[in-house]
C-alpha positions as semicolon CSV with decimal commas, in nm:
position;residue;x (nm);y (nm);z (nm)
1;X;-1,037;-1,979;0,199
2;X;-0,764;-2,151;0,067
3;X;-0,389;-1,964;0,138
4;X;-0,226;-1,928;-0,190
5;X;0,200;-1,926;-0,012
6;X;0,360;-2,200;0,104
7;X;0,393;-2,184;0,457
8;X;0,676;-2,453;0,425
9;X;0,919;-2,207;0,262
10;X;1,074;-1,906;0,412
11;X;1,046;-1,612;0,217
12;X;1,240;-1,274;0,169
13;X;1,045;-0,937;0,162
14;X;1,162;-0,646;-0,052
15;X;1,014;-0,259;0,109
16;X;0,916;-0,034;-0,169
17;X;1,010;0,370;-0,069
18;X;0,684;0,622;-0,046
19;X;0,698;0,816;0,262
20;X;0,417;0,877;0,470
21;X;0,233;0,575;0,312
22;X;0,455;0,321;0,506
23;X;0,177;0,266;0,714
24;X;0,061;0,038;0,449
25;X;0,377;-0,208;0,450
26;X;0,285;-0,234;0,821
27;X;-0,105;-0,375;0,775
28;X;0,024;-0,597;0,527
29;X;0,259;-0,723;0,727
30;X;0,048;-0,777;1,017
31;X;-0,130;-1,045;0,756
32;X;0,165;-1,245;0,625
33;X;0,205;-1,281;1,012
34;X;-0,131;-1,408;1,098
35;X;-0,115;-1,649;0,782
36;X;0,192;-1,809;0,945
37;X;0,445;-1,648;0,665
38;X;0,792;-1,710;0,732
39;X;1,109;-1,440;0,601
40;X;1,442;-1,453;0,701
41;X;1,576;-1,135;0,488
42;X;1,420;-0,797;0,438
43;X;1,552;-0,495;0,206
44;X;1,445;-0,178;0,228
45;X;1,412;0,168;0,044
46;X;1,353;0,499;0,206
47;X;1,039;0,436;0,450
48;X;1,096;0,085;0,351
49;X;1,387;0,060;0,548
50;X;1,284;0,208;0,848
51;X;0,972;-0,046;0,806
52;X;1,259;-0,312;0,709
53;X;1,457;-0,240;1,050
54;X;1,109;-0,347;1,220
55;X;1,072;-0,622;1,044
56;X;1,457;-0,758;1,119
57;X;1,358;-0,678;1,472
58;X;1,069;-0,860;1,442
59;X;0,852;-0,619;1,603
60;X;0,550;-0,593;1,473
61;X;0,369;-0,410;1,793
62;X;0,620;-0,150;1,763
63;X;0,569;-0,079;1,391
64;X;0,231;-0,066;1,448
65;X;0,182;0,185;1,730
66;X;0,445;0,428;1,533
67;X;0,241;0,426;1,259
68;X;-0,092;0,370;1,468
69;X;0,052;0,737;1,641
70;X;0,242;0,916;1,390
71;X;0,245;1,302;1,344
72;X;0,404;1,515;1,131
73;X;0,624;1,676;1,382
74;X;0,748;1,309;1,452
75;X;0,944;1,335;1,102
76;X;0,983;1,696;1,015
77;X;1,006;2,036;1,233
78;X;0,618;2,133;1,206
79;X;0,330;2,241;1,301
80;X;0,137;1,984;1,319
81;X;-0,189;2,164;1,290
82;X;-0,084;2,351;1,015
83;X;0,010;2,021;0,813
84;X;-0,334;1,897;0,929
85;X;-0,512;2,205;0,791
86;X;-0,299;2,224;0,451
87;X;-0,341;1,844;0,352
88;X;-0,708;1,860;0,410
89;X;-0,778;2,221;0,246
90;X;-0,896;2,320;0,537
91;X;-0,724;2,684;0,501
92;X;-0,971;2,924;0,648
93;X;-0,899;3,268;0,614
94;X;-0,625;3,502;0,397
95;X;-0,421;3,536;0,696
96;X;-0,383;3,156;0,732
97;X;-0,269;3,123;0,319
98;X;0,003;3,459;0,400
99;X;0,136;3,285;0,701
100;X;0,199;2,919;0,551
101;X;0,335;3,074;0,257
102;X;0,554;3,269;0,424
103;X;0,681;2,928;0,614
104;X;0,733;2,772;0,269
105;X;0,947;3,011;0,168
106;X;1,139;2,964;0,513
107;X;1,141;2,580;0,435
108;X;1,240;2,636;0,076
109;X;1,534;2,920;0,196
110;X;1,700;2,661;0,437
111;X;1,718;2,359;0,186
112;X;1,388;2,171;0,274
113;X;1,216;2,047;0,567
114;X;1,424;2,003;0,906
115;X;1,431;1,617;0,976
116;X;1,577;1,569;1,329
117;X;1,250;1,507;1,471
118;X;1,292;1,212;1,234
119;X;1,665;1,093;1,368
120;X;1,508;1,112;1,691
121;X;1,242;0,885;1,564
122;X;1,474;0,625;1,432
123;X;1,696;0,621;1,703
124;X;1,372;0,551;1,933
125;X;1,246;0,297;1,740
126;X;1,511;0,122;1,602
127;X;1,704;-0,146;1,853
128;X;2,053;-0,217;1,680
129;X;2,170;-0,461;1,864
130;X;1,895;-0,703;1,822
131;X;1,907;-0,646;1,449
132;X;2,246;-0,746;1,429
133;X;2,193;-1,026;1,697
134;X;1,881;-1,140;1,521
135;X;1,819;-1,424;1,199
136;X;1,702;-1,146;0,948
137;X;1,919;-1,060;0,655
138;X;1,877;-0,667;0,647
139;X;1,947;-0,450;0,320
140;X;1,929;-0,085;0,324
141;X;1,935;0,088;0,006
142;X;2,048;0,480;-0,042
143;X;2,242;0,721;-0,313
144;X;2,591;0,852;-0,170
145;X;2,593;1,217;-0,349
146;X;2,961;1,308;-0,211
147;X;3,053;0,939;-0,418
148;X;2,782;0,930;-0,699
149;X;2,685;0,613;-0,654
150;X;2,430;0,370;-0,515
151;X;2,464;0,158;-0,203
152;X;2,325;-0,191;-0,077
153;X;2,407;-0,159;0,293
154;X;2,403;-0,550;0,479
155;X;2,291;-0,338;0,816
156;X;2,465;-0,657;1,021
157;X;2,826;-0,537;0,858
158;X;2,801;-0,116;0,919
159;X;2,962;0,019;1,236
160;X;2,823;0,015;1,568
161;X;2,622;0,351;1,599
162;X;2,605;0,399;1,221
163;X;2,259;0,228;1,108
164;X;2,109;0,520;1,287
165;X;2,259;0,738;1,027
166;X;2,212;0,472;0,711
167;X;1,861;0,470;0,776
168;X;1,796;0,829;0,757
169;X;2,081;0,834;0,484
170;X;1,805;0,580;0,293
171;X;1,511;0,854;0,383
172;X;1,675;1,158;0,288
173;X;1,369;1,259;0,051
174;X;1,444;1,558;-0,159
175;X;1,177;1,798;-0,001
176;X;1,444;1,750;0,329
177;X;1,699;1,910;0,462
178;X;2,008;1,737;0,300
179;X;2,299;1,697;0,631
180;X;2,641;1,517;0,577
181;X;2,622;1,230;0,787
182;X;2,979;1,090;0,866
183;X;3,116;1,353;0,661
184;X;2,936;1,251;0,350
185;X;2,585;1,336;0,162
186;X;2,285;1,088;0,074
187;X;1,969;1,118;-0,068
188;X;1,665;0,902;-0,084
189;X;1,752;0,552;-0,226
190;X;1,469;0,581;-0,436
191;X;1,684;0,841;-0,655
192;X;1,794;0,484;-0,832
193;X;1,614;0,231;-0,669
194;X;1,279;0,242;-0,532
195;X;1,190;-0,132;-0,524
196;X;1,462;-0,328;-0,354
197;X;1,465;-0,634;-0,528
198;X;1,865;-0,636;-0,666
199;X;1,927;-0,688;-0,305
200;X;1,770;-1,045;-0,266
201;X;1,813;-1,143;-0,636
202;X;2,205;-1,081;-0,647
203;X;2,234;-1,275;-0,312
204;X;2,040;-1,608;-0,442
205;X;1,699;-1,534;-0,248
206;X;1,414;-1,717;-0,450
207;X;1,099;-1,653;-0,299
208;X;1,028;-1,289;-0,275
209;X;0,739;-1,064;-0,172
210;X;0,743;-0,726;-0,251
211;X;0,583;-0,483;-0,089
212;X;0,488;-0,173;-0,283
213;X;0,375;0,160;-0,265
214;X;0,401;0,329;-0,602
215;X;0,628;0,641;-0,383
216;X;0,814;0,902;-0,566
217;X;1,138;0,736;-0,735
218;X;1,364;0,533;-1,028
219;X;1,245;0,161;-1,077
220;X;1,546;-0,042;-1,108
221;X;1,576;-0,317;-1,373
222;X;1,608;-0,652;-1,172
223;X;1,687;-0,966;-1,434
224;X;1,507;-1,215;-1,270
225;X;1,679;-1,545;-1,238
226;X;1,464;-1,867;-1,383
227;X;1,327;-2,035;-1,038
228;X;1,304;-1,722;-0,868
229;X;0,916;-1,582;-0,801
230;X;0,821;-1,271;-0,712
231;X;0,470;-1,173;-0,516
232;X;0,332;-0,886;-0,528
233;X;0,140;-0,697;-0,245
234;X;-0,004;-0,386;-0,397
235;X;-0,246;-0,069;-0,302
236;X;-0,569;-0,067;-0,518
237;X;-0,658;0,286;-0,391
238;X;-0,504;0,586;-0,351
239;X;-0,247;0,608;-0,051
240;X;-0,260;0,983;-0,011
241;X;0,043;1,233;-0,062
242;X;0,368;1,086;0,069
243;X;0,441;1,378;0,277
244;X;0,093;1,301;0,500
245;X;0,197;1,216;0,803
246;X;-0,130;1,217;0,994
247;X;-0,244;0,962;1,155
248;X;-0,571;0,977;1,037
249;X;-0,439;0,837;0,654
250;X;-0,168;0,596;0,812
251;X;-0,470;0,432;1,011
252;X;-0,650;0,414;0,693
253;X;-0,283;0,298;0,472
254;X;-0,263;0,036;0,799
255;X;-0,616;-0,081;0,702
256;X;-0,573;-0,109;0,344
257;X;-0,265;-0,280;0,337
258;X;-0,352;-0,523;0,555
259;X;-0,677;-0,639;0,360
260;X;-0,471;-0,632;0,023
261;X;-0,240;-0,818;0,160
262;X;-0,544;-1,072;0,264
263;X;-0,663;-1,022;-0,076
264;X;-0,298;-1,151;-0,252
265;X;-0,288;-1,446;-0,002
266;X;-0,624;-1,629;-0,031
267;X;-0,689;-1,550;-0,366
268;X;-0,997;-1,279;-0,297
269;X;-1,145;-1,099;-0,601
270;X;-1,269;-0,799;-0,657
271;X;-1,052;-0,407;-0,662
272;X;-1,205;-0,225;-0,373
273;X;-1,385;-0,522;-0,197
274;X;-1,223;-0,867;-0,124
275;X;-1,480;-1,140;-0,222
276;X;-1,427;-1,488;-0,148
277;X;-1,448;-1,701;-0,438
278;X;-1,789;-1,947;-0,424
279;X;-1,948;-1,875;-0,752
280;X;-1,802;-2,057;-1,083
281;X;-1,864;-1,883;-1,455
282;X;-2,199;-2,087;-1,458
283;X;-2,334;-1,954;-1,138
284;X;-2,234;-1,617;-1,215
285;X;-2,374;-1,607;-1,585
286;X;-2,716;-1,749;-1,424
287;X;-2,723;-1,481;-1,128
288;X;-2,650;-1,228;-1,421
289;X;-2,949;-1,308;-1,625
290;X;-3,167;-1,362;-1,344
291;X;-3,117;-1,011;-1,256
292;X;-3,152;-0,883;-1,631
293;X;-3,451;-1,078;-1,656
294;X;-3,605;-0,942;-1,333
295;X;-3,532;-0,595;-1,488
296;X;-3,649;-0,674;-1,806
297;X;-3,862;-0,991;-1,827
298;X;-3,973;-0,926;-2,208
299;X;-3,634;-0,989;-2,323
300;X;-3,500;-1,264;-2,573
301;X;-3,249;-1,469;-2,514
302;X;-3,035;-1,317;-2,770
303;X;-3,110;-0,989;-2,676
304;X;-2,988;-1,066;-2,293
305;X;-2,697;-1,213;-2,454
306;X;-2,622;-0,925;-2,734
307;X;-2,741;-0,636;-2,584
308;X;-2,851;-0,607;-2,208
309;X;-2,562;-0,817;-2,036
310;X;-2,280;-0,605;-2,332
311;X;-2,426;-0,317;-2,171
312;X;-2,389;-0,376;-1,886
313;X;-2,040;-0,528;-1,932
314;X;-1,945;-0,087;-2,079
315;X;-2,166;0,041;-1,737
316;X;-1,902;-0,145;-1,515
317;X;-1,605;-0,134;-1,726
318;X;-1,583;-0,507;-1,814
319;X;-1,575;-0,568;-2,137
320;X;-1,373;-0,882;-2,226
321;X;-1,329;-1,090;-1,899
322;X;-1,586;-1,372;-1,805
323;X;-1,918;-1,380;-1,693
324;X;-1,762;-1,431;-1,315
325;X;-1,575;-1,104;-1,353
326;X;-1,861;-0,933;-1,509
327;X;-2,061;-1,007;-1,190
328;X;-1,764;-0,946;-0,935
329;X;-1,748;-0,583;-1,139
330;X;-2,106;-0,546;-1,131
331;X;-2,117;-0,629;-0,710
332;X;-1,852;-0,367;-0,652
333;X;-1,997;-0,113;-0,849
334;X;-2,304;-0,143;-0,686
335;X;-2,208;-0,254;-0,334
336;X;-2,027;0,131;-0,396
337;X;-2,302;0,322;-0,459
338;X;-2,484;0,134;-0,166
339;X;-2,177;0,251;0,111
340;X;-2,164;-0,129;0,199
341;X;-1,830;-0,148;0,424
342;X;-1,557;-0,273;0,184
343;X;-1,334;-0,365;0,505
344;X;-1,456;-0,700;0,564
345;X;-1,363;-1,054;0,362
346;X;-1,723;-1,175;0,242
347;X;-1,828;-1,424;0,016
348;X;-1,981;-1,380;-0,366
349;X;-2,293;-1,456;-0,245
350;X;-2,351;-1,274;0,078
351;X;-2,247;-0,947;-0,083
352;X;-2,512;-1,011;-0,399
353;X;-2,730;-1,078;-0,088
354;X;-2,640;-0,771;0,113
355;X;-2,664;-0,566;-0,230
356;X;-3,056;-0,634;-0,288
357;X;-3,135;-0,603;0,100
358;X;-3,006;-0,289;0,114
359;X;-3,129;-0,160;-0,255
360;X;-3,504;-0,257;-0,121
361;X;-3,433;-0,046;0,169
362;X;-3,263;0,286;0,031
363;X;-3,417;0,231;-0,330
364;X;-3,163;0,530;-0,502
365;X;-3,323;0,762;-0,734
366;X;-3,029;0,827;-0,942
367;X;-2,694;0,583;-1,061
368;X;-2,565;0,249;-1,170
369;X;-2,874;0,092;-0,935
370;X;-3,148;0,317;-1,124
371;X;-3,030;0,254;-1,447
372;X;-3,075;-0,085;-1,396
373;X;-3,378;-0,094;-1,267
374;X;-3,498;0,170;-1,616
375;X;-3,400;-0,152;-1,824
């Protein structure tokens, strides 16, 4: 595999808000990391920022044993089993329904969800000294409600004891309880800026990763200077609610972003798998008809051209790219249907390989696999 960055440059790294699904900014991070990617400025909205105050830090261990460990009582004043049982339906009797919506009403009569378990959090994880000692430009973004205004918060140039308060400021998502911090209100940064990029544009960074999450919030409008490139690190599954804090889905949002993250560096293919590259549009048109042919062997030329590998192009939903992506749409479909472990970086070839081993073996009755083989 080839790295598509330039380990020569040093790059700046903008934290998308979304909650619980920070976990995800952490696995991807562990990859730039391991692919020897430099950054010497981070901004940061909502989880973001607490993720971004880790990365100033540069401690990666500690970002991921928080999210490695999270709970939901870690952020919000809860029951942890309760949260457990509500995210995952698993609500077992009348009584059980009654009594959480009787604390919803609680939460909703007090302003939202009591967050001090999540000051304590920050203040735990967060060393301010060594961010403002370290070589990481640090940008926290938030909404001052007593001012009406947004703020882009250098964390090097805030008091002494106040990033504490900025971060959570940043965090303040509107299902929480809303305190005056310093004598003044905040709420989420996300209200008017979700992805951070102003932050690094306005102050002349050129190469930027962004790190999203697709959380709750306003995407500003960044003009982006001529010279100035933006990558993108993105989630091609669903992250979960961004009020899951179990640790169950943050292992799985550690997971994911990490191999997307693997997928944007080297180049990998594929939406739900990561496939190294081997095959070119020849190969992959040949291994196509080979298998239409197997499945039917009376067929024409033109009708394997017109009819059976069209068809197959709607079954997969690939109409218009090439031949290569019609066969990395057509291993991922059926690599699905086979439970082949997506978690793994594997070549074109091994997983067409791994596909027919393990049709001969479970041979399904029904789906994409049977309807090829009623061709």
């Amino acid at each position: 595999m080839q790295l598509k960055l330039d380990r020569e440059k040093v790059y700046a790294v903008a934290l998308e808000g979304g909650g619980a699904r920070g976990a995800y900014q952490v696995g991807a991070w562990r990859a730039l990391e391991e692919a020897g990617i430099r950054y010497n400025a981070v901004s940061g909205t909502s989880v973001g920022s607490l993720n971004g105050a880790m990365m100033a830090m540069r401690d990666l261990k500690k970002a991921e044993e928080l999210w490695s460990n999270i709970r939901f009582s870690q952020v919000m004043d809860v029951n942890d089993d309760d949260m457990e049982r509500a995210f995952k339906g698993r609500i077992r009797s009348f009584s059980d329904l009654k009594s959480m919506l009787r604390d919803a009403r609680e939460v909703i009569r007090e302003g939202g969800f009591d967050v001090e378990p999540l000051r304590e959090l920050i203040v735990q994880s967060v060393d301010e000294e060594k961010i403002r000692q370290g070589n990481v430009a640090f940008f926290i973004m938030t909404y001052s409600l007593s001012d009406r205004r947004e703020l882009e918060l250098d964390a090097k140039e805030l008091e002494p004891g106040e990033l504490p308060d900025m971060l959570l400021a940043s965090a303040y998502f509107p299902a929480f309880k809303n305190e005056r911090l310093g004598g003044k209100r905040y709420t989420d940064g996300g209200v008017q800026d979700v992805l951070p990029l102003h932050a690094l544009v306005s102050r002349g960074y050129e190469d930027i990763i962004a790190i999203r999450l697709y959380g709750v919030g306003v995407e500003r409008k960044v003009r982006i200077p001529e010279g100035t490139t933006i990558t993108t690190i993105a989630p091609t599954v669903e992250l979960g609610n961004v009020l899951n804090f179990s640790q169950e889905q943050s292992r799985a949002n550690l997971r994911q972003g990490y191999f997307d993250a693997q997928r944007v560096l080297y180049g990998l293919k594929g939406k739900t798998y990561f496939i190294d590259q081997t095959f070119g549009e020849r190969r992959a048109y040949e291994e196509l008809s080979a298998m239409m042919r197997s499945a039917a062997p009376e067929c024409t030329l033109r009708e394997l051209n017109e009819r059976l590998l069209p068809d197959l192009g709607r079954e997969v939903g690939e109409k218009e790219g090439s031949y290569y992506d019609l066969l990395i749409a057509y291993l991922e479909k059926a690599a699905g249907e086979l439970a082949l472990d997506p978690y793994q970086i594997i070549t074109d070839e091994a997983l067409l390989a791994s596909i027919w081993e393990n049709y001969t073996i479970q041979r399904p009755k029904t789906g994409f696999l049977r309807y090829l083989s009623r061709l």
